[in-house]
N, C-alpha and C positions, 0 to 999 in steps of 0.2 A: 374422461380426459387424463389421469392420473396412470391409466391400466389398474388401478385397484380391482376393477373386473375385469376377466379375460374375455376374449369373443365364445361365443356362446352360454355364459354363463346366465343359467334362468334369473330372470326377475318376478319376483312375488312382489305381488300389490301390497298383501296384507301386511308382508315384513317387512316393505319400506315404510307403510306407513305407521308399526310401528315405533324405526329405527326413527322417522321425522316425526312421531309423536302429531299426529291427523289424520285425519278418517280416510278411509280407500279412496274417497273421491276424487279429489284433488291428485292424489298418486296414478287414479286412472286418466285422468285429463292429460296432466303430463308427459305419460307413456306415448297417447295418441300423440304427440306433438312431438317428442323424440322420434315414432316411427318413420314421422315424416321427413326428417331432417337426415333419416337413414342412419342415425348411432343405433338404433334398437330396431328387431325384427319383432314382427307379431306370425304365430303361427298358429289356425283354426284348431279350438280343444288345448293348446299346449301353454299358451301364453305370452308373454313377452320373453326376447332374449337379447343380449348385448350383440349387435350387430356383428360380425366380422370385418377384419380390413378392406377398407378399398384396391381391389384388385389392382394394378399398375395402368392397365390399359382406361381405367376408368378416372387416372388421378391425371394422367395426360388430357381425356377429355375434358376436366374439370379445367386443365388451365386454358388449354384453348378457349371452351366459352367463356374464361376472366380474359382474356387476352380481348376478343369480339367484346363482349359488354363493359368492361371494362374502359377496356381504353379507346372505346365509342362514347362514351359515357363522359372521364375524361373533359372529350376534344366540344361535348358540347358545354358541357361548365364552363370552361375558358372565356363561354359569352361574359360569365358573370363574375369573373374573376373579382371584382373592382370588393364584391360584398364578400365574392368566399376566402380570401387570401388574407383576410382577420381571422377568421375561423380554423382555417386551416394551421396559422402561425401557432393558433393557443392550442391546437392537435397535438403538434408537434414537438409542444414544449412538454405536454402530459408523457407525451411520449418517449419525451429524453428522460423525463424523469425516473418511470417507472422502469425503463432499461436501467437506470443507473443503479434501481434495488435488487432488479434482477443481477446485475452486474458481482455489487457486492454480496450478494447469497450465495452467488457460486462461484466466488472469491474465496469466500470461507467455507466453502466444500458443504453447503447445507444444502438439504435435500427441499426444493422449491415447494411451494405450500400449494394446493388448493388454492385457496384464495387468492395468491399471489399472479398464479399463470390465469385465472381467471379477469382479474383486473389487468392484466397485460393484455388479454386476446380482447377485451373489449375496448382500449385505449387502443393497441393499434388497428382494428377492425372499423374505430370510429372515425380514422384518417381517410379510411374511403367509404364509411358511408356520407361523411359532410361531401366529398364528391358528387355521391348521387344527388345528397339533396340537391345541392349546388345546379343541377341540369334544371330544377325546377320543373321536372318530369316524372309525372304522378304514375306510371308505368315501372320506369325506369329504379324511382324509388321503391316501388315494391319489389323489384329484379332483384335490388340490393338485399331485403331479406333471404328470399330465396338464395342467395349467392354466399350469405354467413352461413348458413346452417353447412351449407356444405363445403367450406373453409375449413370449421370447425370438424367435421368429420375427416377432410385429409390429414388434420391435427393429429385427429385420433390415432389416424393410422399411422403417419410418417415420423411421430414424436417431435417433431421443429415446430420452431415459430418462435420460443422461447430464446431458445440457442443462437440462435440466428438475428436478435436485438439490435444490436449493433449494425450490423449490415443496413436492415430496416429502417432503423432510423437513417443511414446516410442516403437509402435510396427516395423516401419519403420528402427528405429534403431537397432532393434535386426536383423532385414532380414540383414541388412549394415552389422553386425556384423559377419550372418552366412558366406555372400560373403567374406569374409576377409579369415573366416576359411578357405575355400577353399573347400568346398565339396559342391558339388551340392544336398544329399540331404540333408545337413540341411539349406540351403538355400529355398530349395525348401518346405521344414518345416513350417520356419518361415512365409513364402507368406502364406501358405495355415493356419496358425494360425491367423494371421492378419486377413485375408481373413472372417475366421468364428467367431473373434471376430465384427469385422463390422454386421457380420450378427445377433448375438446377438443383438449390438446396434438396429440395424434398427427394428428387431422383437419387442424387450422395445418401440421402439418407436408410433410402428405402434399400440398395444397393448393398449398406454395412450393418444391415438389419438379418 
């Protein structure tokens, strides 16, 4: 997430576990689970490698199916707005928060942490997985897994997510606002504005890249 690795740069087992101080095991389990999320390649005989960027034409598919699951997704939460718009409210507030350190870190020109973009991609990512729960659709919420991992990988590629906090949060709060309304399509609206304003970002970004 950081680019500390470049794309293709080999992964040894034994040296991350290692540099994490435990046994291969655990370092091998992991890898498989990165494979899958596409940060990391595996190649027969040669081993894991840091995946490459997502090609352009792959990171437009990507928003289309957030655009379809997403703000289908959404429009059927809106039944249950009554329980998820508490939840959503304390989202939102984690998530002005941690903008606001993002804010001041690169106010004062510090180079953002590990940890820090880490807790940011999981506080804003957790504003729409309380969505999926929210549909009370056992399907739907594992869609949401599936749909992080590969978030996280156009992260990798397109460096945003971070940058772009502020925006986030004001579009996060309009979806808040639709669920309040009480109709599911403008709930479903607002996901799928957000949604294509991200994609904007990422296109700028990929663009000055």
């Amino acid at each position: 997430m950081t680019a500390d690795l470049a794309p293709g740069t080999r992964l040894s087992i034994d040296a991350i576990a290692r540099d994490l101080k435990v046994s291969p095991t655990p370092v091998r389990e992991a890898l498989v689970q990165l494979e899958r999320t596409g940060l990391v390649t595996r190649e027969a005989l040669k081993g894991y490698r840091v995946a490459p960027p997502l090609a352009e034409e792959h990171l437009e598919a990507l928003f289309d199916a957030r655009l379809v699951l997403e703000g289908g997704a959404t429009e059927l939460a809106a039944r249950h707005a009554e329980t998820l718009v508490p939840r959503l409210e304390q989202a939102l507030a984690e998530h002005i928060e941690i903008s606001r350190v993002v804010d001041e870190a690169v106010a004062h020109g510090e180079k953002l942490t590990l940890a820090l973009m880490r807790d940011y991609y999981a506080v804003d990512w957790n504003f729409h997985h309380l969505i999926f729960e929210g549909t009370q659709n056992p399907f739907l919420i594992d869609m949401s897994e599936a749909i992080s991992t590969r978030v996280h990988r156009m992260r990798q590629t397109v460096k945003s997510g971070v940058s772009d906090a502020d925006e986030a949060v004001v579009e996060h709060g309009a979806i808040l606002e639709a669920f309040r309304s009480g109709t599911g399509a403008a709930a479903g609206a607002a996901m799928r504005d957000h949604i294509e304003r991200v994609r904007e970002r990422a296109r700028r970004d990929v663009a000055s890249s």
